[in-house]
C-alpha positions, 0 to 999 in steps of 0.5 A: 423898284427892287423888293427889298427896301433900302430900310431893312437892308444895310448896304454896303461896298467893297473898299477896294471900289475906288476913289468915286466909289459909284461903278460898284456892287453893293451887298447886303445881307438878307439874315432871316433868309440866310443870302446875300442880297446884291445890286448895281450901286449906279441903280440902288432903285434898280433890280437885286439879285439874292444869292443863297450864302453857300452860292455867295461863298463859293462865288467869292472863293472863284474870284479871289482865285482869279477865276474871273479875271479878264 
C-alpha cells in the first residue's frame, strides 16, 4: 500500500494513453514537497515513486527529445 492516500493526492494521466487508458503512468503532484508523485495505473494500491520537480523536469525534457525511445 503506497504512503500517499489516494484522497490527498489528484491523479492523473497523460491523454495520449490510449483508448482503455489502463497501461499507463499516473502523476501527481505532491505541492507542500515540491515533487511529483507517480505509479502504475494497473496497480493504483501499489508503490509510488516521488521525484523532486527539478529530476521531474529534466526526466520529461530527456523523453520529448526522444531520448528513451526504443
Amino acid at each position: 500500500m503506497s504512503e500517499f492516500p489516494d484522497f490527498v493526492l489528484r491523479w492523473r494521466k497523460s491523454s495520449h494513453s490510449g483508448v482503455d487508458k489502463t497501461d499507463c503512468v499516473e502523476v501527481a503532484a505532491l505541492r507542500g514537497a515540491r515533487a511529483v508523485a507517480a505509479r502504475d495505473s494497473k496497480d493504483p494500491g501499489g508503490p509510488v515513486l516521488a521525484f523532486g520537480v527539478g529530476t521531474w523536469s529534466a526526466f520529461l525534457g530527456c523523453v520529448k527529445d526522444g531520448l528513451f525511445d526504443l
